[in-house]
C-alpha positions in Angstrom: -17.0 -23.3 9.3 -15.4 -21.0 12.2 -11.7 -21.7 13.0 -11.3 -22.7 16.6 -9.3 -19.7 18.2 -7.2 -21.6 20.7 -5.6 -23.4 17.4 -4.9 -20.4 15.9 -3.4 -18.7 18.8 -1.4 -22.0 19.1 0.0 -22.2 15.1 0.0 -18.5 14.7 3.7 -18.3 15.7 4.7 -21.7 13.1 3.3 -19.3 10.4 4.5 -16.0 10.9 8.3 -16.7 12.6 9.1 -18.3 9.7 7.6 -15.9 7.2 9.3 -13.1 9.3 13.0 -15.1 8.9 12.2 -15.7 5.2 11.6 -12.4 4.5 14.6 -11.1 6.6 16.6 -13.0 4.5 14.9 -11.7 1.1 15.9 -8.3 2.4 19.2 -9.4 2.9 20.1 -11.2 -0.3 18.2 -7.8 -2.4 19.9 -5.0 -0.1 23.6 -6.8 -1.4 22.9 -7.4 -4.9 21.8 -3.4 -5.5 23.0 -1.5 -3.2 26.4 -1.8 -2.7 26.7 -1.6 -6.8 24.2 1.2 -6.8 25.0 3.5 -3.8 28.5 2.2 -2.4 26.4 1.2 0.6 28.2 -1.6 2.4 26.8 -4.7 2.8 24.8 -6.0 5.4 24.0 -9.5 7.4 20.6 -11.1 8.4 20.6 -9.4 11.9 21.1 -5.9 10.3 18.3 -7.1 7.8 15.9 -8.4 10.2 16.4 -5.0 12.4 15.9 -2.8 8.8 12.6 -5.1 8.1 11.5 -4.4 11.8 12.5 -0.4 11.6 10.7 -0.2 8.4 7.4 -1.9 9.9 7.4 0.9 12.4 8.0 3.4 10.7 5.7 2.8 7.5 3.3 0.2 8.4 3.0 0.0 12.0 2.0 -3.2 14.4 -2.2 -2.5 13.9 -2.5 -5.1 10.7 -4.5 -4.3 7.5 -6.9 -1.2 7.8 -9.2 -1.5 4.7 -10.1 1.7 4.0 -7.4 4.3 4.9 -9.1 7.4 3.2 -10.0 10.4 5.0 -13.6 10.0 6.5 -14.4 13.2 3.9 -13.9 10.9 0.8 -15.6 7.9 2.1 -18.6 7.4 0.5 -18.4 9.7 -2.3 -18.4 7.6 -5.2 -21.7 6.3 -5.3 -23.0 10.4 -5.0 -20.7 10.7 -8.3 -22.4 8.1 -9.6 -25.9 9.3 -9.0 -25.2 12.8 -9.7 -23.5 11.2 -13.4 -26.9 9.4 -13.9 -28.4 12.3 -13.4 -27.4 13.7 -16.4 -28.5 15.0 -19.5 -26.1 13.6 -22.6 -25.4 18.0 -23.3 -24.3 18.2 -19.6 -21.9 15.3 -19.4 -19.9 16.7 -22.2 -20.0 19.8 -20.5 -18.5 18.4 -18.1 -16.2 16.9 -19.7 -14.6 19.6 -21.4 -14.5 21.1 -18.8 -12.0 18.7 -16.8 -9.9 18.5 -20.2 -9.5 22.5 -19.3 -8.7 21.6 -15.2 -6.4 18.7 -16.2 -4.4 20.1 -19.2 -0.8 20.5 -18.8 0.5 23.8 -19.2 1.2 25.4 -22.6 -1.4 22.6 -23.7 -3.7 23.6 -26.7 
């Protein structure tokens, strides 16, 4: 059944202001129980935690919401030709292949 737009417009802010002011205060209560200890920062109040929640947003996550597939347009779509092309396969060539990535992946001074 399809929400009714108007009524989420309307209770959109009863949802996230709070969620926003919980989570300021999370930030708050983590950033002085490790950090002072840990770094010798100082200590800092909801304000400065809401503005450090807010600053980190846009910086690292942006305004835009959830984008659900953030790879490169070159990798979308590429496992299911992985797939085919490992079907594909004859049981000599997959351990070929195999051993081979052993070789590409080994660490170095790795026998």
């Amino acid at each position: 059944m399809p929400r009714n737009r108007r009524k989420i417009f309307f209770d959109f802010p009863f949802f996230i202001i709070p969620i926003t002011l919980l989570v300021g205060l999370i930030v708050m209560l983590l950033w002085n129980a490790v950090l002072p200890d840990a770094i010798h920062a100082s200590r800092i109040n909801y304000g400065q935690a809401l503005g450090l929640l807010i600053l980190c947003r846009i910086l690292f996550g942006s305004f835009r919401g959830r984008m659900r597939d953030r790879r490169p347009e070159m990798w979308r779509g590429r496992g299911q030709e992985w797939r085919e092309k490992w079907k594909n396969m004859s049981d000599e060539e997959r351990v070929k292949f195999r051993e081979e990535w052993r070789q590409r992946c080994r660490r170095p001074g790795q026998e």
